[in-house]
Structures are given as structure tokens and as C-alpha cells.
GUMI-969542 format. One record per residue (C-alpha): chain; x, y, z; residue number from 1. Coordinates in nm, 3 decimals. Layout:
<A; <X; Y; Z>; NUM>;
...
This chain:
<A; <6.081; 14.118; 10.020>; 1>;
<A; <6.229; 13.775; 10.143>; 2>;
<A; <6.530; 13.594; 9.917>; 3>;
<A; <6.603; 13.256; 9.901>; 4>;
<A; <6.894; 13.114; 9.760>; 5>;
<A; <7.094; 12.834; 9.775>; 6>;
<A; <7.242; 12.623; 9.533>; 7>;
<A; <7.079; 12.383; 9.231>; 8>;
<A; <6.840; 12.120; 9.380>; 9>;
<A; <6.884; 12.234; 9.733>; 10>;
<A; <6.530; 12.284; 9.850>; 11>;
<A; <6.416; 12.661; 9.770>; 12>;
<A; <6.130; 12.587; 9.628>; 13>;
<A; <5.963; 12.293; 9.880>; 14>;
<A; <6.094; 12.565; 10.134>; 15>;
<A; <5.897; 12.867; 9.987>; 16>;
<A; <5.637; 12.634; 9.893>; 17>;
<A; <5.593; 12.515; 10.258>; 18>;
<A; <5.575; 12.906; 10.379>; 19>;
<A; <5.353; 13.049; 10.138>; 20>;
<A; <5.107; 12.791; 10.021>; 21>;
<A; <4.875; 13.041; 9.864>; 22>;
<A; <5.156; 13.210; 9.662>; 23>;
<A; <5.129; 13.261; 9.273>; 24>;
<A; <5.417; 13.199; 9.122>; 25>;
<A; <5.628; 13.428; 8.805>; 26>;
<A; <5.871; 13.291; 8.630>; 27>;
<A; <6.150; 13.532; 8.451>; 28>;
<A; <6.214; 13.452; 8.094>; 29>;
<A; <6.428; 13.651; 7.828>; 30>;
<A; <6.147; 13.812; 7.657>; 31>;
<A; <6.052; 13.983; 8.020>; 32>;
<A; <6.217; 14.239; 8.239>; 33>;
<A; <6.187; 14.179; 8.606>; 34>;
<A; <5.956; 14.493; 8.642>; 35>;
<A; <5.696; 14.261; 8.434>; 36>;
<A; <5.642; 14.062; 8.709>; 37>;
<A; <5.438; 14.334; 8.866>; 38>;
<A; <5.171; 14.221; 8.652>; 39>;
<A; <5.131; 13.893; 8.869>; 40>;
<A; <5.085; 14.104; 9.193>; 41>;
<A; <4.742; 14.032; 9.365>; 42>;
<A; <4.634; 14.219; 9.667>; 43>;
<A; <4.716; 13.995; 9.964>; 44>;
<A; <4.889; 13.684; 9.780>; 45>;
<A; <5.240; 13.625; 9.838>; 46>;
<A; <5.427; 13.656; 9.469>; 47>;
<A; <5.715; 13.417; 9.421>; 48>;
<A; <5.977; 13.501; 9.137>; 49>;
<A; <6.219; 13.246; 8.979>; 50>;
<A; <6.421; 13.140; 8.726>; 51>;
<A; <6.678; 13.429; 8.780>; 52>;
<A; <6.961; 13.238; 8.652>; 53>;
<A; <6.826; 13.109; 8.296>; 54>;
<A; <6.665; 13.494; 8.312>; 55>;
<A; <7.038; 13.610; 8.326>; 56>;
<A; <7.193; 13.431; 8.097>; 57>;
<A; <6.900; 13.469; 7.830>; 58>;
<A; <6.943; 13.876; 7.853>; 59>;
<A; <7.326; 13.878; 7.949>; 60>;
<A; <7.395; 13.973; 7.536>; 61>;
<A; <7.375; 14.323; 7.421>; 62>;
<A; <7.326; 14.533; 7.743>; 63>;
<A; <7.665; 14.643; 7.965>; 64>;
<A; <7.664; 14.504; 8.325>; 65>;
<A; <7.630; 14.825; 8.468>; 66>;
<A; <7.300; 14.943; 8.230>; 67>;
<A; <7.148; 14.532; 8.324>; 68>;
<A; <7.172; 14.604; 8.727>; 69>;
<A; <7.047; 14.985; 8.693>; 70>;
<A; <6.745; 14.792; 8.516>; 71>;
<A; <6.681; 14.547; 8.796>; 72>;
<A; <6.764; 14.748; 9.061>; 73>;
<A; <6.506; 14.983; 8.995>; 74>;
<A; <6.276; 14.730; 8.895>; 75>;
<A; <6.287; 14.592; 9.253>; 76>;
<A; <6.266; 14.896; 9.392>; 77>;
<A; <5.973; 14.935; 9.212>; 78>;
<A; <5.809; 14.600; 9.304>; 79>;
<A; <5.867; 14.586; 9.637>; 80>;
<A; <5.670; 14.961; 9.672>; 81>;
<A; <5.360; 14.781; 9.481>; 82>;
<A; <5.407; 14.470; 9.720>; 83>;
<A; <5.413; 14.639; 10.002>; 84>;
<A; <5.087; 14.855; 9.882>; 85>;
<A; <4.875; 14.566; 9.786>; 86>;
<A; <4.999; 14.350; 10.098>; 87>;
<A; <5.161; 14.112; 9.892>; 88>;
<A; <5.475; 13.940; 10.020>; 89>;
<A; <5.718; 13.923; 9.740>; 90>;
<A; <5.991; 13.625; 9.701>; 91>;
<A; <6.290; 13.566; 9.519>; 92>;
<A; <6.441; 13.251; 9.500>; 93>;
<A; <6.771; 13.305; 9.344>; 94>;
<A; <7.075; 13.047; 9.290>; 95>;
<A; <7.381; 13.043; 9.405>; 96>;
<A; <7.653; 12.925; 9.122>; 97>;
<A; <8.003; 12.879; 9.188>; 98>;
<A; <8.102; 12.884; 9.494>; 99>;
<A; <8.439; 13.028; 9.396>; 100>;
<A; <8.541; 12.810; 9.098>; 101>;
<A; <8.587; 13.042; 8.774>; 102>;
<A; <8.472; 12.912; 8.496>; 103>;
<A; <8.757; 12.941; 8.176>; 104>;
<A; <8.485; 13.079; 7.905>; 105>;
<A; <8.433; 13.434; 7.963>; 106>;
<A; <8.034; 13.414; 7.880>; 107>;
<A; <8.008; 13.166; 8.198>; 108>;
<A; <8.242; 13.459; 8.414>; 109>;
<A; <7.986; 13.687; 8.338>; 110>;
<A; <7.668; 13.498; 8.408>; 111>;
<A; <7.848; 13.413; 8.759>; 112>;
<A; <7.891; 13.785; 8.775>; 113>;
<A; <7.582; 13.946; 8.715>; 114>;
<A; <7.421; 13.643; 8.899>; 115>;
<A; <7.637; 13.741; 9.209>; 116>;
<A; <7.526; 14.118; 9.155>; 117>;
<A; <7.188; 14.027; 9.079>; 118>;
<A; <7.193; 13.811; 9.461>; 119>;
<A; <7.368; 14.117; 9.642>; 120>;
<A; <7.120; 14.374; 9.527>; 121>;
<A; <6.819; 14.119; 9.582>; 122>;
<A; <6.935; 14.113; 9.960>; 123>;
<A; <7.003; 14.433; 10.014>; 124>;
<A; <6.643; 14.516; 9.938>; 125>;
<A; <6.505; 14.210; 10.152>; 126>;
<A; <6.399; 14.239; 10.478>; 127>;
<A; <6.487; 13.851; 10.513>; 128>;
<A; <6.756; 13.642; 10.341>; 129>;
<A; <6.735; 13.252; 10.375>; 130>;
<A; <7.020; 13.037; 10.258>; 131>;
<A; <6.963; 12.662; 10.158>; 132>;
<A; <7.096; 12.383; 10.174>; 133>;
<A; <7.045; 12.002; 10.175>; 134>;
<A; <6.718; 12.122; 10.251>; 135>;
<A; <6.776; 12.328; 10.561>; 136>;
<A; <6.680; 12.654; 10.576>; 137>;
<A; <6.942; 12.919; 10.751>; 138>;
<A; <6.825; 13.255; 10.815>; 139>;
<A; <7.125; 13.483; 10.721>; 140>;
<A; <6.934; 13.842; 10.720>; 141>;
């Protein structure tokens, strides 16, 4: 698996788009868990997965952080296993929201939480981790 993140409007997606041309893309929406996106694996196509932020804060209600990242993390898990079987890169492109400011309502505290836990578990499980920004692309893992 290969993560890219970077911050709003920085270039992740020309930058993924430019590396795997021949990618389908998923995107994440409240009604899905990220395990769904399995279902957009083809043998040999690279699979590109976004809109982890608006994915967080649409199922951020009702579950306890540490019951969301169980979910996910075995969900990755998961996908990368049936990626790697069907020889299908997988991508995240993830965003990076922040940047140390703490936001006063406690609903925007959380979504910069379980973005930031959502990020650390996405690159543990990478094999590569590409920041962005401006447009430049900065290998980090």
C-alpha cells in the first residue's frame, strides 16, 4: 500500500494521477466502511481510495474512537492481503488537517483526532508514504 497525504489542494491527486494512470478510483462515503472498497479491486489495476476526511467526519457519531480504528485497521489489513493477491497496488490519499492548531468545538478535536489516527495506522501499513506539498512530492517512508 502507498499513502499520500498532504494538506487541502496540495497536489495528491495530479500526483497519484501522474503515477498510476490506469488506476480506478473509490471514494469513501458515510454509508460505506473502508472494507467496501474491496469491491473496486481488479486484478492488476492500481485502486486509489479518497475522501477519508468527509468519510470521518460522516461516521465520527455513534461509534467510540477506539471501536472506529479497530474497524479500519482491520479493514486495511484486510485490503491490502486482497491487493497484494490480485496484484493490485492500493492508494490512499489522506489529508493532513491542522497542523497543530486545535480547533475550540470538540466535534472538530475529534475529526482532527481520528483523522490523525486514521493517517498513522494508514502508514504504518504502507510500504511507501509520500507527503505533499505545493505540489512536490517528498518521500517520507
Amino acid at each position: 500500500m502507498q499513502l499520500f497525504i498532504g494538506g487541502s489542494c496540495a497536489g495528491k491527486r495530479n500526483a497519484v494521477a501522474t503515477r498510476f494512470p490506469s488506476a480506478t478510483w473509490w471514494r469513501l462515503d458515510a454509508a460505506q466502511t473502508l472494507g467496501d472498497s474491496q469491491h473496486a479491486l481488479k486484478a492488476d489495476t492500481p485502486l486509489v481510495i479518497h475522501g477519508v476526511l468527509d468519510w470521518l467526519n460522516d461516521i465520527s457519531d455513534g461509534s467510540d474512537n477506539d471501536t472506529l480504528r479497530q474497524q479500519w485497521q482491520e479493514a486495511m489489513t484486510l485490503l491490502c492481503q486482497l491487493a497484494d493477491a490480485q496484484n493490485a497496488p492500493l492508494i490512499i490519499i489522506a489529508t493532513e488537517v491542522g497542523r497543530g492548531i486545535v480547533p475550540m468545538q470538540p466535534a472538530q478535536r475529534r475529526l482532527r483526532d481520528l483523522n490523525g489516527w486514521f493517517a498513522q495506522d494508514a502508514a504504518a501499513q504502507a510500504d511507501n508514504v509520500w507527503y505533499v506539498r505545493h505540489g512536490l512530492v517528498m518521500a517520507i517512508k
